[in-house]
C-alpha positions in Angstrom: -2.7 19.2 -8.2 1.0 18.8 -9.2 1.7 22.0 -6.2 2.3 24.7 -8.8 -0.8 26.8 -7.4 -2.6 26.4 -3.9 -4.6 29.2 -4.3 -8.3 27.5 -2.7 -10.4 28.8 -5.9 -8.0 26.9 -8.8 -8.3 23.7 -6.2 -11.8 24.0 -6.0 -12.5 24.4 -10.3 -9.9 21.4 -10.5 -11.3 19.7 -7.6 -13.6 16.9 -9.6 -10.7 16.3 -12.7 -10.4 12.7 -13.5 -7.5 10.9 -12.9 -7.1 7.7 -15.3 -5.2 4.5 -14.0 -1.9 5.0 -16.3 -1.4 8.7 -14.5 -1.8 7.4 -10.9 1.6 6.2 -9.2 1.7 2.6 -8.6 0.1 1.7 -5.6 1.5 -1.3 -3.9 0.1 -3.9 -1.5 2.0 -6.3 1.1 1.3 -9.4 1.3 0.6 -11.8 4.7 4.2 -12.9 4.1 6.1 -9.9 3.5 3.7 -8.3 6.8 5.1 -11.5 8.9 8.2 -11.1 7.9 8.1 -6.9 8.5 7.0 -8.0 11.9 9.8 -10.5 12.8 12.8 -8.3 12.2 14.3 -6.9 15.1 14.3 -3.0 14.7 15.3 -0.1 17.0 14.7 3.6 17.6 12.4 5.5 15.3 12.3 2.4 12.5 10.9 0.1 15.3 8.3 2.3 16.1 7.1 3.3 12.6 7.1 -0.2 12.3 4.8 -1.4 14.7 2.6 1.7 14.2 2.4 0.7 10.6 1.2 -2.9 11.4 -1.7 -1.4 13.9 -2.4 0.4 10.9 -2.4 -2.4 8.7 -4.4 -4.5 11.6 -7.6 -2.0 12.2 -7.5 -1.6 8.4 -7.8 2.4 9.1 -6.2 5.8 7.7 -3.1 7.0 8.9 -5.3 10.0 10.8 -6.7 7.6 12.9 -4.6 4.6 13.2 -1.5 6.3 14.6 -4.0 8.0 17.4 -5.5 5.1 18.7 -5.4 4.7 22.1 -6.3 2.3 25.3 -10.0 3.3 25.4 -10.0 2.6 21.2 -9.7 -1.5 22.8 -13.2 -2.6 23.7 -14.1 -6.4 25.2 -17.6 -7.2 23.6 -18.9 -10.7 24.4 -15.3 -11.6 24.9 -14.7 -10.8 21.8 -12.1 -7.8 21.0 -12.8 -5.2 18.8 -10.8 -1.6 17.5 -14.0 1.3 18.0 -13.1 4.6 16.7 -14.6 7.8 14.9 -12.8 8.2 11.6 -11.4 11.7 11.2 -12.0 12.0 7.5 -16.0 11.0 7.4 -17.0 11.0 10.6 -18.2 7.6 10.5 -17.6 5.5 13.7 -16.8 1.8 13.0 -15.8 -1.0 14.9 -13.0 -3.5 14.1 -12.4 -7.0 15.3 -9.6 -8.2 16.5 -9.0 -11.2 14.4 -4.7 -11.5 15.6 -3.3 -11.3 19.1 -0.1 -9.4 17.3 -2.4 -6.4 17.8 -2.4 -6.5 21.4 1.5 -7.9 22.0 2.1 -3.8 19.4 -0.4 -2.5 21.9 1.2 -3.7 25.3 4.8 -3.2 24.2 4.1 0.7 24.4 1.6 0.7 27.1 -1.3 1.6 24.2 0.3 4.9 24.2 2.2 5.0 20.9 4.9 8.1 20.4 3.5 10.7 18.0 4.8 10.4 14.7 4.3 12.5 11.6 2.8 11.2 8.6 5.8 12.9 6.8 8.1 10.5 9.1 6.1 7.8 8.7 6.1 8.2 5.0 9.7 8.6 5.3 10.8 6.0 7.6 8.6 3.3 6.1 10.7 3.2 3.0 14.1 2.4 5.0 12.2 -0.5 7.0 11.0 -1.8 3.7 14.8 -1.7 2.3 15.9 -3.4 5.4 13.5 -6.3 4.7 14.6 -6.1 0.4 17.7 -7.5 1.8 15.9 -10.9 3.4 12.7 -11.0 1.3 13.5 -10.5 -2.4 9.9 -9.1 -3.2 10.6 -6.2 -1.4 12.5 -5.4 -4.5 10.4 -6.2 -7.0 10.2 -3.3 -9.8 6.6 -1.4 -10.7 5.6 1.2 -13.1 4.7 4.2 -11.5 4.7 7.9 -12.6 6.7 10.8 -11.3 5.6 13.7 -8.8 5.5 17.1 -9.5 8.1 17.8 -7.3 10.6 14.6 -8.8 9.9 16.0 -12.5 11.0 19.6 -11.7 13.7 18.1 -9.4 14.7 15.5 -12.9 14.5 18.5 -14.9 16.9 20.7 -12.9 19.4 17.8 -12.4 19.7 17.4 -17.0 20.1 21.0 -16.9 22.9 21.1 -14.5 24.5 17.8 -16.1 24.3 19.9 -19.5 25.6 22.9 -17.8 28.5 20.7 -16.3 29.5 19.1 -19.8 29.5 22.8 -21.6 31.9 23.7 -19.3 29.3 26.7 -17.8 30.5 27.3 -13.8 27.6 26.2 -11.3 26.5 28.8 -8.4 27.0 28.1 -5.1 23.0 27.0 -4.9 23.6 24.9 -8.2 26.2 22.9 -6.6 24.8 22.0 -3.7 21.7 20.9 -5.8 24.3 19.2 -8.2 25.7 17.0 -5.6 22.5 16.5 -4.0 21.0 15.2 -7.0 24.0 13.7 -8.5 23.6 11.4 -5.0 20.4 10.2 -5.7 20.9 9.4 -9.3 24.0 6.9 -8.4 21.6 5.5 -5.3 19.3 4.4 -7.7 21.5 4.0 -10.8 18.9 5.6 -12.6 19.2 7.6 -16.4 19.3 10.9 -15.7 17.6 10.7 -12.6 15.1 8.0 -12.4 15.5 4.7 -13.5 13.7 3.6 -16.2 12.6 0.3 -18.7 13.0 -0.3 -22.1 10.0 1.4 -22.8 11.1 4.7 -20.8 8.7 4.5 -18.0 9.4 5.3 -14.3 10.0 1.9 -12.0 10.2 1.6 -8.8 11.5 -1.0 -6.3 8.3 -1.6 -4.4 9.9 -0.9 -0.5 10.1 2.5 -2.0 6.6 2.8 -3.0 5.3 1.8 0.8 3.8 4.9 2.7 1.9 5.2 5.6 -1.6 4.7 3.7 -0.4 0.9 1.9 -1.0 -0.6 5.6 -5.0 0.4 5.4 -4.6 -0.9 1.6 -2.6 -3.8 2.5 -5.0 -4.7 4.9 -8.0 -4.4 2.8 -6.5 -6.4 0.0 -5.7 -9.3 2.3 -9.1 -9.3 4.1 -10.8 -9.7 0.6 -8.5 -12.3 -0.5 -10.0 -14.5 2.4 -12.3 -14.6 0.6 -15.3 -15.1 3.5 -16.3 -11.6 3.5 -18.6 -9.7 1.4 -17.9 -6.5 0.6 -20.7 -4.7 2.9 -18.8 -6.7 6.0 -15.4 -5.1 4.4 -17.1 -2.0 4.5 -18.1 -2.1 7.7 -14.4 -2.7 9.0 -13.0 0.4 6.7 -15.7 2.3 6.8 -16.2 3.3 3.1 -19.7 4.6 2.4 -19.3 4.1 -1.3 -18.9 0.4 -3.4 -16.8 2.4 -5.9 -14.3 3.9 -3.1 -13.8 0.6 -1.8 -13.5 -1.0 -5.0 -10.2 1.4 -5.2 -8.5 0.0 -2.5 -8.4 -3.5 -3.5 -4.8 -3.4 -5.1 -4.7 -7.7 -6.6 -2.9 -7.8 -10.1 -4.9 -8.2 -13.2 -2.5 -11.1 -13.2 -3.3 -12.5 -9.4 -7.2 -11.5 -10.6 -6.5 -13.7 -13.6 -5.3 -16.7 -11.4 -8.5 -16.3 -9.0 -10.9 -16.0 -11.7 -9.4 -19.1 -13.4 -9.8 -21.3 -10.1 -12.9 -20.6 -9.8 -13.4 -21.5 -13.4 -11.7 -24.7 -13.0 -13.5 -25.7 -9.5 -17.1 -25.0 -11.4 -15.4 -26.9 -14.0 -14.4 -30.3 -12.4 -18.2 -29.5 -10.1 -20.0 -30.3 -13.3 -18.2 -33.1 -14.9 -18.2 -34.9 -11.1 -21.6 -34.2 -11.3 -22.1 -35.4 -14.8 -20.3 -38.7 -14.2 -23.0 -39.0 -11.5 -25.6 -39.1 -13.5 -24.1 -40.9 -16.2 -23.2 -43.7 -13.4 -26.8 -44.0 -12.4 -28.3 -44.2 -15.5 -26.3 -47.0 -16.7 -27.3 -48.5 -13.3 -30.8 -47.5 -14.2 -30.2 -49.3 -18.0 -28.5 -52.8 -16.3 -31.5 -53.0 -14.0 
């Protein structure tokens, strides 16, 4: 799972291991603010087109495998109502989306609803320097989260402490060694991280969050935002992101245990004030009652 072996029999004995929450990297949401803002800032070239095709994603709610292929005959008029239809690659589900903001259709017309081709590896790439771009406007682009490392950023940690140990005993690098050296070396200044990677008090991994966005947090995004209406159920939700299973969907909803905290204690309080107003009611009429 960490890339060491892709031989198809060890992914297939491996294939059902359970992952718990404190091994999984952090997996961000963005907000309806920090997506206005994202959509506001002028942008060019590539970063203006991962951009928008980002927010269609975050708009139909969909994977990346089908949001960046959607095309004019993916916009349907039903009862003068407009909806997103598609057949998702993954399950082979078909589900239909409404159109519930006419920022989908200003994305749509701007490229003619013929978006350029771009690679999830771009995407996943490019995403992060729009995201830094906004850090410099909205300061929760920066906010730091707990994650965990990659297999490839451990191994890549690992070889830069053995170079920075080979450096201070004096031991001459290789050509190859240097060039990892400096590439490294680069990285750990960017993000003034110790070795490698920053870290907290406790020694876990944090990362800003515009450098936890990838092309899947605008399906996840949009999602979390959808159920924080708060005037869908979760079969309606379903319906839009087509996941067959309670438990799947249950995954993508990314609020805090602290935001949770806050919801659960409003509705607390609003059950709360229901009962005494309704408990001064009755107290009201039967002293009416008693005067009588």
């Amino acid at each position: 799972m960490e890339g060491y072996n892709k031989n198809a029999v060890s992914l297939r004995v491996w294939k059902d291991r359970t992952i718990k929450e404190i091994d999984k990297r952090a997996e961000i949401y963005l907000t309806d603010e920090e997506i206005d803002a994202m959509y506001d800032m002028e942008l060019t070239g590539e970063n203006e087109i991962v951009r928008d095709i980002f927010l269609l994603g975050y708009f139909s709610c969909q994977r990346y495998s089908d949001y960046c292929k959607l095309r004019e005959e993916n916009f349907i008029t039903y009862n003068k109502s407009g909806l997103i239809t598609l057949t998702q690659k993954k399950t082979g589900k078909k589900v239909e989306v409404p159109i519930f903001d006419d920022r989908v259709y200003e994305l749509c017309e701007k490229y003619n609803y013929n978006f350029p081709d771009i690679t999830a590896q771009k995407m996943n790439l490019k995403i992060k320097v729009v995201g830094y771009e906004l850090s410099k406007t909205v300061p929760s682009f920066c906010e730091k989260y707990v994650t965990v490392l990659t297999g490839v950023e451990k191994r890549s940690e690992q070889t830069y402490e053995r170079l920075l140990k080979k450096k201070k005993d004096g031991i001459k690098f290789t050509e190859n060694e240097r060039k990892w050296f400096h590439k490294l070396d680069r990285v750990a200044k960017l993000r003034n991280g110790s070795p490698l990677w920053e870290r907290n008090k406790h020694g876990e991994v944090i990362r800003a969050k515009y450098e936890l966005i990838c092309s899947h947090t605008a399906r996840r995004s949009g999602t979390t935002n959808l159920y924080k209406l708060g005037v869908l159920s979760d079969l309606e939700l379903r319906s839009i992101t087509g996941h067959e299973s309670q438990k799947n969907f249950e995954g993508y909803i990314r609020i805090g245990i602290s935001e949770q905290a806050l919801r659960v204690g409003d509705k607390i309080k609003a059950a709360m004030g229901a009962k005494k107003r309704l408990t001064s009611r009755k107290t009201l009429s039967g002293f009416q009652l008693s005067t009588k």
